[in-house]
Residue frames relative to the residue before (quaternion, step in Angstrom):
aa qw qx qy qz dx dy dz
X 1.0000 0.0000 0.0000 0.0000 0.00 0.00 0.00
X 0.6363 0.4843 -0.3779 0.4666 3.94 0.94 -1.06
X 0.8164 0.4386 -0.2418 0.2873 3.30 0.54 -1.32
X 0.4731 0.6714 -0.3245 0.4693 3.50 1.61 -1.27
X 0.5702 0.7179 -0.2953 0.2689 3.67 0.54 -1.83
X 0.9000 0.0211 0.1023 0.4232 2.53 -0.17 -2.08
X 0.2073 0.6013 -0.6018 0.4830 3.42 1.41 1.28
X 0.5781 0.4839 -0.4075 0.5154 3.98 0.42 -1.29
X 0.7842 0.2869 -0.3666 0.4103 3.64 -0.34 -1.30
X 0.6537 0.5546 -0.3620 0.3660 3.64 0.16 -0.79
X 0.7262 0.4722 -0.1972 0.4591 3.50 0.67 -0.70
X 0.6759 0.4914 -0.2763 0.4747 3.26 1.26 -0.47
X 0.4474 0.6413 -0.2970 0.5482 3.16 1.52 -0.92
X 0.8210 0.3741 -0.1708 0.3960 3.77 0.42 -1.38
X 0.5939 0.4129 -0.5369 0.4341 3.59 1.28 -0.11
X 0.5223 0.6399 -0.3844 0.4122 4.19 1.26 -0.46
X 0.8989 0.2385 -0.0835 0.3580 3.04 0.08 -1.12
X 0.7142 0.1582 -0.1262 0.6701 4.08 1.79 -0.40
X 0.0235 0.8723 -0.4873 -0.0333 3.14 0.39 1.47
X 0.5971 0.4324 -0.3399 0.5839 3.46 1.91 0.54
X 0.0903 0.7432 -0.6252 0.2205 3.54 0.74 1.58
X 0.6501 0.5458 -0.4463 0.2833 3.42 0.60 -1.07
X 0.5749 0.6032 -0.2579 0.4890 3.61 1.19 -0.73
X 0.7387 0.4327 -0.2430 0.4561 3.78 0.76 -0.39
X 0.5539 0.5626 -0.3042 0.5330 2.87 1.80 -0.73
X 0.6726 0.4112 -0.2929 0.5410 4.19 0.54 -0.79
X 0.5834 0.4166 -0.4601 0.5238 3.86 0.81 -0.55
X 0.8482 0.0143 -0.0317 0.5285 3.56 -0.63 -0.69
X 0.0131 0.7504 -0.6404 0.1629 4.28 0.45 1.36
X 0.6475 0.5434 -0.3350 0.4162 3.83 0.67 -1.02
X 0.5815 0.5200 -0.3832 0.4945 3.83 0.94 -1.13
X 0.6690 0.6047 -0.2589 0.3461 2.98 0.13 -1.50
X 0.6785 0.4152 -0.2878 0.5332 3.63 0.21 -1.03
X 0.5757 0.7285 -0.1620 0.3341 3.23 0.77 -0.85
X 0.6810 0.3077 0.0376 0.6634 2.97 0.81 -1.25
X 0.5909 0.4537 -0.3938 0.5384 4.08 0.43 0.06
X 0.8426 0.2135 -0.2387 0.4329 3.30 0.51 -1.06
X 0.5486 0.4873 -0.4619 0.4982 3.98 1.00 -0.40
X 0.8285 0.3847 -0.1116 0.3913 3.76 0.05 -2.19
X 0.6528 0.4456 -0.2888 0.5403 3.82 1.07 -0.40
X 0.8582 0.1360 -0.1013 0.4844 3.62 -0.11 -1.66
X 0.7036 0.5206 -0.3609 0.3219 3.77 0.73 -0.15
X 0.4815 0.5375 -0.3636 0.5892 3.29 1.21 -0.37
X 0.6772 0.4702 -0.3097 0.4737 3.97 0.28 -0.24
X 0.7538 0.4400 -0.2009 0.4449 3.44 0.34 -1.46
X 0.7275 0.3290 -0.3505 0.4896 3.48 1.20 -0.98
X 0.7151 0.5204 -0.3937 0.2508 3.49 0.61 -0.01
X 0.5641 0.5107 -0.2744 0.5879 3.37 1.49 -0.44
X 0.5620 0.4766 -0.4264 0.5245 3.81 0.97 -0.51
X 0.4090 0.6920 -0.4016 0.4389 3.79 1.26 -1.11
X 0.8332 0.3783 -0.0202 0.4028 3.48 -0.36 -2.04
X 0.4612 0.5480 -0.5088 0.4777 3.36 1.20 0.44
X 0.6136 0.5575 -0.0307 0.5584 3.80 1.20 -1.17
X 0.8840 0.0736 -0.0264 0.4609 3.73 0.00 -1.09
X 0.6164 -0.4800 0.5173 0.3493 3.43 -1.40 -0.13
X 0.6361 -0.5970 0.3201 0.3694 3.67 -0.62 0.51
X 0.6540 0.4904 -0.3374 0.4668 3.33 0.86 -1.22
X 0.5937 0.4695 -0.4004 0.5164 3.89 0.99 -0.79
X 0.7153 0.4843 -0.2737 0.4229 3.81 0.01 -0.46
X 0.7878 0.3371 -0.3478 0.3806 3.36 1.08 -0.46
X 0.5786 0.4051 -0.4185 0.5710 3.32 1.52 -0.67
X 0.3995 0.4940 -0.6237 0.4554 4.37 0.41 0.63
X 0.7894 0.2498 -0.3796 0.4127 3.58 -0.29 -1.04
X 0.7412 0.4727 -0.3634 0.3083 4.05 0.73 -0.11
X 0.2381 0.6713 -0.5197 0.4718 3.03 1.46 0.50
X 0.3197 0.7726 -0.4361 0.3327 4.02 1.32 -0.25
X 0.7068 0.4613 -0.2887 0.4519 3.57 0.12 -1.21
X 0.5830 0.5670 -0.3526 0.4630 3.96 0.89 -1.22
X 0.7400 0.3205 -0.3866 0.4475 3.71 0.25 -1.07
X 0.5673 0.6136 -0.4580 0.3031 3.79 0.96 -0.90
X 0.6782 0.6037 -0.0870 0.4099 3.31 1.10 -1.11
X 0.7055 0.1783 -0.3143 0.6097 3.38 1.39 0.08
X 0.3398 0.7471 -0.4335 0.3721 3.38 1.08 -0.03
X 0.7658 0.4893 -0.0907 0.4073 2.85 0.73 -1.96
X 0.5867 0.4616 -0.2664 0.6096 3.65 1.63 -1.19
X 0.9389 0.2046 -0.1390 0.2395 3.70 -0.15 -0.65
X 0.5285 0.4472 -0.3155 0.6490 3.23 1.81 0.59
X 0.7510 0.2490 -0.3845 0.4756 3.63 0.22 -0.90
X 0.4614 -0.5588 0.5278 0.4430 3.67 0.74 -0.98
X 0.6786 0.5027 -0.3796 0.3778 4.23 0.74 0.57
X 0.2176 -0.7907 0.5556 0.1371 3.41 0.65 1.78
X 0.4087 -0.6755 0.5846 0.1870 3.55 -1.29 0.68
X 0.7231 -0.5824 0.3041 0.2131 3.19 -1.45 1.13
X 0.5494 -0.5076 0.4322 0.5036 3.12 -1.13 0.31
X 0.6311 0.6292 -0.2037 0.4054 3.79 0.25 -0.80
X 0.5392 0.4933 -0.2752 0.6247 3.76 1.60 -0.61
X 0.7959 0.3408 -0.2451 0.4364 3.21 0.08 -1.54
X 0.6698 0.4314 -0.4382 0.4163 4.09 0.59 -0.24
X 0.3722 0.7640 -0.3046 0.4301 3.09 2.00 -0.93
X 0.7577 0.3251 -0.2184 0.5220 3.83 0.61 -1.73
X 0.6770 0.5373 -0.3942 0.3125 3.74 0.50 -0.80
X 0.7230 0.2637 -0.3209 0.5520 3.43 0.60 -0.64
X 0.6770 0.4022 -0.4846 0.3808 3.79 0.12 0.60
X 0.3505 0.5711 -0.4137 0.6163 3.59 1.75 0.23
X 0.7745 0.3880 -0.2047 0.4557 3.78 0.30 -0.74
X 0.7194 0.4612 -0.1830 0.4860 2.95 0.80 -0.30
X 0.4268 0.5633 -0.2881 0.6462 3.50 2.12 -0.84
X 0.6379 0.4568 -0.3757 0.4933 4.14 0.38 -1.03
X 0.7125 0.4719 -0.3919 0.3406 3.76 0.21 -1.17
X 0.5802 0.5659 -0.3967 0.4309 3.52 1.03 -1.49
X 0.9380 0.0570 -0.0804 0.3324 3.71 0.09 -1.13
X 0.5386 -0.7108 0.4252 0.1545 3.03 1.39 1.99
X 0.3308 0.8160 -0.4577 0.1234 3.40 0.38 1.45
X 0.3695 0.6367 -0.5497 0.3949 3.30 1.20 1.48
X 0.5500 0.6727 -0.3015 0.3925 3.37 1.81 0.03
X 0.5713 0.5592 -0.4295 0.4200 3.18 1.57 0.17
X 0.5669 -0.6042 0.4531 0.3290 3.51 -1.63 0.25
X 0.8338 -0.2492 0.1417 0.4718 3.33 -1.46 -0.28
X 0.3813 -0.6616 0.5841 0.2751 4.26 -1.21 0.73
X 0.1496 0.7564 -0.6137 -0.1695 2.98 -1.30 0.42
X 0.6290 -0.5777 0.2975 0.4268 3.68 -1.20 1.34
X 0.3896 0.4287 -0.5950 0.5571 4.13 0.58 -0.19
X 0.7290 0.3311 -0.4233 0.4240 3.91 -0.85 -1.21
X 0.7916 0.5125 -0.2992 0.1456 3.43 -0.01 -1.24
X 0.4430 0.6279 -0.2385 0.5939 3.16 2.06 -1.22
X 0.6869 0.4020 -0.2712 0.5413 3.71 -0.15 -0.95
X 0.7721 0.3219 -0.3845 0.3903 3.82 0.27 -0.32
X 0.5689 0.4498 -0.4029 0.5583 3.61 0.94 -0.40
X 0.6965 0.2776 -0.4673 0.4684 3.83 0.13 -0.04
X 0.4297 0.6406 -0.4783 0.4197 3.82 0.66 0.64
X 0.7599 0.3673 -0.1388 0.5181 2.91 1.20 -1.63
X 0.4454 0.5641 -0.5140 0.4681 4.12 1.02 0.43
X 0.7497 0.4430 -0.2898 0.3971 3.02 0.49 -1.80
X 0.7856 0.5292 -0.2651 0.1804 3.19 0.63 -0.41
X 0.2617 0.7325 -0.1890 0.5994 2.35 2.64 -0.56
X 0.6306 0.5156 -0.2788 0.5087 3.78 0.50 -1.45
X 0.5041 0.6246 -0.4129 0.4305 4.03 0.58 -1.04
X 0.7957 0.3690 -0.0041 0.4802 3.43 0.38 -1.77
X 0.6816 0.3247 -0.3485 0.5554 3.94 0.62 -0.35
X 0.7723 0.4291 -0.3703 0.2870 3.74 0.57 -0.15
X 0.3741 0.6997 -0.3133 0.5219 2.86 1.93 -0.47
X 0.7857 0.1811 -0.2383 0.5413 3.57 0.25 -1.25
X 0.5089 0.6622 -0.5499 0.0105 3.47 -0.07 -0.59
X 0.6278 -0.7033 0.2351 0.2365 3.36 -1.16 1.18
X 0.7489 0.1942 -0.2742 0.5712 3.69 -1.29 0.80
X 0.3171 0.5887 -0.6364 0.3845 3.92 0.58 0.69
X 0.0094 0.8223 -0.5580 -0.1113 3.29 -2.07 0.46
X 0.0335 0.8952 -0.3312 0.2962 2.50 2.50 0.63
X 0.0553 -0.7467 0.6361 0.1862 4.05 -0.03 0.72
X 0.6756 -0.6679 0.2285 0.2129 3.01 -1.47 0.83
X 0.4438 0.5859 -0.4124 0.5383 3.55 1.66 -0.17
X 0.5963 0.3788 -0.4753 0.5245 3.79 0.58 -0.60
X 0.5489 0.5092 -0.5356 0.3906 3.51 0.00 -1.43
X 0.9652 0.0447 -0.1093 0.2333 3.52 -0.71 -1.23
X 0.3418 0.5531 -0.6325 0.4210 3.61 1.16 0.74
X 0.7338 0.3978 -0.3366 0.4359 3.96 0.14 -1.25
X 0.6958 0.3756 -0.4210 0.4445 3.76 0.33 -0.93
X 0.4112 0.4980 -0.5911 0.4832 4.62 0.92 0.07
X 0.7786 0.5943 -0.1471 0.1378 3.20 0.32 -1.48
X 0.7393 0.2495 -0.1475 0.6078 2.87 1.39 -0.45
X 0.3926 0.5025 -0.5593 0.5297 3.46 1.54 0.46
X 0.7468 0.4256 -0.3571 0.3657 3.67 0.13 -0.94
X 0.5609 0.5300 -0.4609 0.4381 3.82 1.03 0.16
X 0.7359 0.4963 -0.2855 0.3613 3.03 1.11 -1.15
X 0.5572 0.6232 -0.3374 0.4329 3.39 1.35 -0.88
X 0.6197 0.5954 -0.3311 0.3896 3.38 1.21 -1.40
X 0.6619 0.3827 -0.3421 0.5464 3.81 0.68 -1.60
X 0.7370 0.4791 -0.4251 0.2157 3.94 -0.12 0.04
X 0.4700 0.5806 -0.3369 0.5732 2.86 2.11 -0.41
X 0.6998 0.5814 -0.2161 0.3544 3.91 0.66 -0.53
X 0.7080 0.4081 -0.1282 0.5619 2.80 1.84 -0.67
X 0.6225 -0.5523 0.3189 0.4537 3.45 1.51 -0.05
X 0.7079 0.5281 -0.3426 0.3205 3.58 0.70 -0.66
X 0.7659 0.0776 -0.3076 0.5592 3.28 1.30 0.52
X 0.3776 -0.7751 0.4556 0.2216 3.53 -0.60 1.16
X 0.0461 -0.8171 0.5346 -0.2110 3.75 0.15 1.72
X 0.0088 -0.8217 0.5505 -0.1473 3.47 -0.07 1.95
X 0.3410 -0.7923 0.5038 0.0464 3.57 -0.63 0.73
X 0.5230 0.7373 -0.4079 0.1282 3.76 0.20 0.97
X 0.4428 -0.7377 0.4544 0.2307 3.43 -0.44 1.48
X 0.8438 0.2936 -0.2969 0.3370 3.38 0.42 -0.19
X 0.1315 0.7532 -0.5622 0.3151 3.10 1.16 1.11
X 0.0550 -0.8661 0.4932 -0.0597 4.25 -0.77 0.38
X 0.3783 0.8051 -0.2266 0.3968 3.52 -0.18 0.44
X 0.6279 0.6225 -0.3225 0.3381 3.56 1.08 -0.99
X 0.3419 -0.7765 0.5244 -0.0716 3.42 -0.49 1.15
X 0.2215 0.7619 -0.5691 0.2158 3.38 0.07 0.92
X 0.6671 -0.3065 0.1655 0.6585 3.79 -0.63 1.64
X 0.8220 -0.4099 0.2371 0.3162 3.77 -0.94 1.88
X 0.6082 0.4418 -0.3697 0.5461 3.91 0.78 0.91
X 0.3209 -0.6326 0.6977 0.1002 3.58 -0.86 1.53
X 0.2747 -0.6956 0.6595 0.0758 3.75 -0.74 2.06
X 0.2246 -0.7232 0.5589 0.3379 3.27 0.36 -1.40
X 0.5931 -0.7464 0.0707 0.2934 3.14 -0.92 0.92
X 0.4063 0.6823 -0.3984 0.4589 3.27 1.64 0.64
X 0.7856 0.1796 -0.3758 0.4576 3.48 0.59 -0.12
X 0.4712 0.5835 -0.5295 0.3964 3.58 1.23 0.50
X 0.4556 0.5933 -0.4718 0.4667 3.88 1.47 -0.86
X 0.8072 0.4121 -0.3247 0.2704 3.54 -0.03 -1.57
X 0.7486 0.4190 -0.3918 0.3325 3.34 0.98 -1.01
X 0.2757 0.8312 -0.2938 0.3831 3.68 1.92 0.04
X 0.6862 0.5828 0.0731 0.4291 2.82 0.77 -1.89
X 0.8959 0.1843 0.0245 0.4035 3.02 -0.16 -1.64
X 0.7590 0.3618 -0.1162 0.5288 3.50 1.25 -0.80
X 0.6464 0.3666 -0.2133 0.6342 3.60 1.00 -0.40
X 0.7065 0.4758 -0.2907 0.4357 3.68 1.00 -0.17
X 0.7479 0.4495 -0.1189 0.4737 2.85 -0.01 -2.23
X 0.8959 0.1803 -0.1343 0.3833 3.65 -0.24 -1.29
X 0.6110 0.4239 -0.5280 0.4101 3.48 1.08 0.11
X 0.4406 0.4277 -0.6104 0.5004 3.99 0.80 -0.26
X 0.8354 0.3385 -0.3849 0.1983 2.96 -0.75 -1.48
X 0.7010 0.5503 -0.3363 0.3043 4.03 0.88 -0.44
X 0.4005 0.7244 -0.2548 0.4999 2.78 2.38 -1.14
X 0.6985 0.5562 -0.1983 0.4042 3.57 0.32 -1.39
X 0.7771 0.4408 -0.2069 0.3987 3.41 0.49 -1.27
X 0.5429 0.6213 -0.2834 0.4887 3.09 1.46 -0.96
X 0.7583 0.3624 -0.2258 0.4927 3.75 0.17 -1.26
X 0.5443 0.5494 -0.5253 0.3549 3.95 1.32 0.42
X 0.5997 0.5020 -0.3243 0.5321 3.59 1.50 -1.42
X 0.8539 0.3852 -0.1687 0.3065 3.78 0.23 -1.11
X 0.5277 -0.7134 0.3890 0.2476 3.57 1.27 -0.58
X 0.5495 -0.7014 0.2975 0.3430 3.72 -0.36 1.18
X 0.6240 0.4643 -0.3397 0.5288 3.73 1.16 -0.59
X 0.8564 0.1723 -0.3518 0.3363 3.48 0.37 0.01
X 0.1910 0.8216 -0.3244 0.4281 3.17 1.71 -0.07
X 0.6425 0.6673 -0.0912 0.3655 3.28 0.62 -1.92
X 0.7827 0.4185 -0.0461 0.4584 2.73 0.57 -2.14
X 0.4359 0.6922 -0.2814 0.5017 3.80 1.24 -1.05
X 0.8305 0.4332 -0.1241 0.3274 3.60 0.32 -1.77
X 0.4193 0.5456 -0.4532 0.5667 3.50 1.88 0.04
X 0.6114 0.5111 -0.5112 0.3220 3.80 0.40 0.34
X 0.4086 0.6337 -0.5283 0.3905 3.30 1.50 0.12
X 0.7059 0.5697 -0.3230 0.2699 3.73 0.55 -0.75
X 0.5270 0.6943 -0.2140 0.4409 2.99 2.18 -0.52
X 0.7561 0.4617 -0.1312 0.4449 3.08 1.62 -1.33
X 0.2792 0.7843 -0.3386 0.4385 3.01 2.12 -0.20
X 0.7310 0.5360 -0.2327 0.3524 3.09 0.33 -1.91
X 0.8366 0.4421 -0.1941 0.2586 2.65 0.53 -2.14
X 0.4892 0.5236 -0.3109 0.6244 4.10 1.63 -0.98
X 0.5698 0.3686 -0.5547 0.4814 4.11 0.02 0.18
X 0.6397 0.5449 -0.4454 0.3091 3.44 0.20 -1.54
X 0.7563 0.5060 -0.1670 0.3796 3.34 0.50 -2.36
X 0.6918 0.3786 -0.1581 0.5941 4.00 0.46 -1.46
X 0.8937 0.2196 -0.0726 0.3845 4.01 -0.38 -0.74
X 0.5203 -0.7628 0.3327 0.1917 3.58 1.33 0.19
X 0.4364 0.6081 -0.4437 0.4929 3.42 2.06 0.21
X 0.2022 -0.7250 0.6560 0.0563 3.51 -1.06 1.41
X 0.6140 -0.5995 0.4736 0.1982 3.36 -0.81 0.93
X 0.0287 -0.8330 0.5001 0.2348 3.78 -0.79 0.54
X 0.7898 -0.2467 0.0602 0.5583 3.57 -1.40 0.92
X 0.6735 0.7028 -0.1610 0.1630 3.45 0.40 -1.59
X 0.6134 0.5945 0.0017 0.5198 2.65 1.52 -1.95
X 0.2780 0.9131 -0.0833 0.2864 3.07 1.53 -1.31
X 0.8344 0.3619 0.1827 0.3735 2.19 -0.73 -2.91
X 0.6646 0.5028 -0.1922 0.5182 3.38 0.97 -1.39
X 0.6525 0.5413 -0.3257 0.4185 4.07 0.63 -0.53
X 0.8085 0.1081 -0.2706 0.5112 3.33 1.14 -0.47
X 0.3782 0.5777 -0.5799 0.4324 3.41 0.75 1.12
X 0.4707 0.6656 -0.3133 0.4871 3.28 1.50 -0.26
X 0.7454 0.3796 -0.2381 0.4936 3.18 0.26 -1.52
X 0.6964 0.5161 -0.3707 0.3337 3.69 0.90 -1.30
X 0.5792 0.6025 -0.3069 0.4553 4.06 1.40 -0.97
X 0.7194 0.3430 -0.2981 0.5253 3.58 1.42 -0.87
X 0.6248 0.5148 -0.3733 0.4531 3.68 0.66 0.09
X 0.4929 0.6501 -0.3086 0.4890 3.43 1.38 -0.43
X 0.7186 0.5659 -0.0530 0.4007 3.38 1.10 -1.43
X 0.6538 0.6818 -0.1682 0.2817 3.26 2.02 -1.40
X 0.3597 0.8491 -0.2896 0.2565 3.76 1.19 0.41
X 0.4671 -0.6564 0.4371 0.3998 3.58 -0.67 1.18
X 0.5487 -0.4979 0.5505 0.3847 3.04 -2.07 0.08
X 0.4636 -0.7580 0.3001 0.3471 2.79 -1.48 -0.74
X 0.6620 -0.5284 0.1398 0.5128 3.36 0.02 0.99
X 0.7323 0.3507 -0.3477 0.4688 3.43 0.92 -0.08
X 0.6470 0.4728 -0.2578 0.5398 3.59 1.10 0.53
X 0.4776 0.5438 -0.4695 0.5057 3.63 1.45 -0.15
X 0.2940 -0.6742 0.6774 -0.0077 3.38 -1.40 1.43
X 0.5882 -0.5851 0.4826 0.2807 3.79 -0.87 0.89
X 0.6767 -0.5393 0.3777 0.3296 3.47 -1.00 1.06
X 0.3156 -0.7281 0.5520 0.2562 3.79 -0.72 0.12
X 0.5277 -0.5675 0.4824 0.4083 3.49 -1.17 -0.09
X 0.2572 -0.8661 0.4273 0.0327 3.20 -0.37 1.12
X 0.9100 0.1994 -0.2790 0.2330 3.17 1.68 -0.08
């Protein structure tokens, strides 16, 4: 439903507004695929294959172990070791990433869970290294209408084959959102459209101006907003702890927040 969705909208959007996609698509076709099946369908499959195996809190701080690989990626493939200031930048928002989801509260690991959570934390890694990768011109509406698209095929042929158990029922009811039953039509849309559409497409733009290594790091505020949309929509109040760990977050990504340098600032991309 997330991926299908806001493939439809995204694609429509791209036959209006880039009616010379088909051309971006054959210039840079390899990324693309790329990115659908690592930054779209892998980052799902391994994480729900994950939660077959682990508690949640273990699975989520597995797939955020992301930012770490982005961060040597960047140092030992492209050749741009990261600042002091980055790397203290990532440690105390790792620590702070552990506190948020209080992951000594989980139960026993097992290497099935554990395997399935480090490929969470590539693919997700992949999200961020394909985005930036260098001499691309791949605008970012293309980037993430085609890379939905072919996540949602791929997601689709795995549902067909068993490897992901993908049931379809409209009359399912129930959705709770801050003491109001939405139903599951306006949970699809905000799915879809808000958790999809505008967080790729802002996600994306963002990691063009700022770069995949900090980008990354930035994107552990999702865990913040996690918190903060349980509290408000689902009535789960953060404890002290949790807390503590949110603004080590913010403080590890502010740590990180620092201009280039004028000889490394790259011209604004098209953005739309």
């Amino acid at each position: 439903m997330r991926l299908g969705g806001a493939a439809a909208i995204l694609l429509v959007i791209l036959a209006v507004t880039r009616p010379r996609v088909l051309a971006a698509i054959r210039a840079d076709g390899a990324a693309l695929v790329l990115y659908g099946l690592l930054a779209m369908a892998g980052v799902q499959v391994a994480f729900f294959n994950a939660l077959q195996y682990l508690p949640v809190t273990i699975a989520l701080l597995l797939e955020y172990t992301g930012p770490i690989i982005v961060i040597g990626w960047v140092w030992l493939v492209r050749g741009r070791p990261p600042s002091g200031r980055t790397v203290l930048g990532a440690g105390i928002a790792l620590v702070g990433l552990t506190l948020v989801v209080q992951v000594w509260s989980g139960g026993g690991l097992r290497w099935e869970g554990l395997g399935w959570g480090f490929a969470a934390a590539v693919c997700q890694a992949a999200y961020f290294l394909v985005a930036d990768r260098a001499g691309s011109e791949t605008p970012p509406l293309v980037l993430a209408g085609v890379g939905m698209t072919v996540g949602a095929v791929v997601v689709g042929l795995l549902g067909a084959v068993g490897v992901l158990p993908i049931v379809i029922d409209t009359t399912v009811t129930g959705v709770l959102l801050g003491g109001a039953d939405v139903g599951w039509l306006v949970a699809a849309t905000l799915l879809v459209v808000v958790s999809s559409v505008v967080a790729y497409l802002t996600g994306v733009a963002a990691i063009a101006r700022i770069g995949a290594a900090r980008g990354s790091l930035v994107a552990l505020l999702e865990v913040v907003a996690s918190a903060v949309a349980s509290w408000l929509l689902l009535g789960q109040v953060p404890a002290a702890v949790q807390a503590l760990g949110g603004a080590l977050i913010l403080l590890g990504v502010a740590l990180t927040n620092t201009v280039r340098p004028a000889a490394l600032a790259e011209p604004e991309p098209d953005l739309v």
